[in-house]
N, C-alpha and C positions, 0 to 999 in steps of 0.2 A: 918268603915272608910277605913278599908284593902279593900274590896272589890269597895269602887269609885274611890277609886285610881288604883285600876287592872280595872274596867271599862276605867277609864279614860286612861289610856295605849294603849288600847285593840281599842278606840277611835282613839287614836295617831296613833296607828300603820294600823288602815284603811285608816284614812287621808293622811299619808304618800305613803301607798300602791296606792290609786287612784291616788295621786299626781305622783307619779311614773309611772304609769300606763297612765296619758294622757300624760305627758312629751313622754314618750317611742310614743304612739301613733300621736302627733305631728308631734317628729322627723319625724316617716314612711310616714306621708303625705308629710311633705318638702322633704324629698326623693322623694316621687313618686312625687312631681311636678317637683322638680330640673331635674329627669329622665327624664320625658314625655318632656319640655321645651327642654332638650337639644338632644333628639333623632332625630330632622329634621338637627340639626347640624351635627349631627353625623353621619347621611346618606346621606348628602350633600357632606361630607368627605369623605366617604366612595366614592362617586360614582366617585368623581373626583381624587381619588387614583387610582380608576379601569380605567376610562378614562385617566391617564398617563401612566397607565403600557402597555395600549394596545395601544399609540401611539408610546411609545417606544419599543414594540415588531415590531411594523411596522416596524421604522425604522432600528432598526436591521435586520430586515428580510430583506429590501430593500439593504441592506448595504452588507450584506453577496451574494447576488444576485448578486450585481455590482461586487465585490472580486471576485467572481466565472465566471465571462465571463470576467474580464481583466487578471486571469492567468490564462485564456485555449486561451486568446488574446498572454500574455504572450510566452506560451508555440507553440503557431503556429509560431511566430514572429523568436523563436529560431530554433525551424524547418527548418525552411527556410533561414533562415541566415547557419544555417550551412548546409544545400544541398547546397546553392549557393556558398559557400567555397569550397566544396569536389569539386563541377561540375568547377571552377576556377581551382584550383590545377588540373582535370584530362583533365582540357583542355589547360595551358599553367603552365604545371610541371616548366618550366625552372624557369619562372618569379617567379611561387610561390618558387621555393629553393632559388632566388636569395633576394627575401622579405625576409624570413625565415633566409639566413645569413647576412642583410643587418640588420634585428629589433634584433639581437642576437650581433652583435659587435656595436651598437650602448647603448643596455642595460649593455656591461659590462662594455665600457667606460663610462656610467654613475655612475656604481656602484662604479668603478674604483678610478672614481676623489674627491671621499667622503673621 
């Protein structure tokens, strides 16, 4: 009687084991289908994360380009505003001293009446 009850166990515990065994094995297929299903998704995403990063490199780039030729725009603009000042003041000194104390008693009576 001991020994078909240890059969019978020994029974239990194969059944148990294959049942475990295609359970585990099922999962790995719904895995691998869930996987395969969702990898065109996921290189769909993929492509169109790349295709954003490289239009917004564009426009950065573009952007930095513009920045760089309106402050060398910038920097010619002051240039010449200030040669045409020195070339002013060394061609009528008077006018520019008489500017120069005319924006100077005018700033401190501004200051002044605060």
């Amino acid at each position: 009687m001991a020994s078909t009850s240890m059969t019978g166990t020994n029974d239990l515990g194969g059944t148990l084991a294959r049942s475990v065994d295609q359970a585990t094995n099922s999962l790995h297929g719904a895995i691998d289908r869930a996987s395969d299903a969702a990898l065109p998704a996921v290189d769909q995403l993929a492509t169109g994360a790349h295709q954003a990063v490289e239009r917004l490199a564009g426009s950065a780039s573009r952007a930095a380009e513009r920045m760089d030729t309106k402050g060398r725009q910038l920097l010619d603009a002051k240039s010449r505003f200030a040669e045409s000042c020195s070339a002013h003041i060394r061609n009528k000194p008077v006018a520019a001293l008489g500017i120069a104390v005319g924006a100077g008693l005018l700033i401190s009576w501004l200051l002044r009446s605060r």
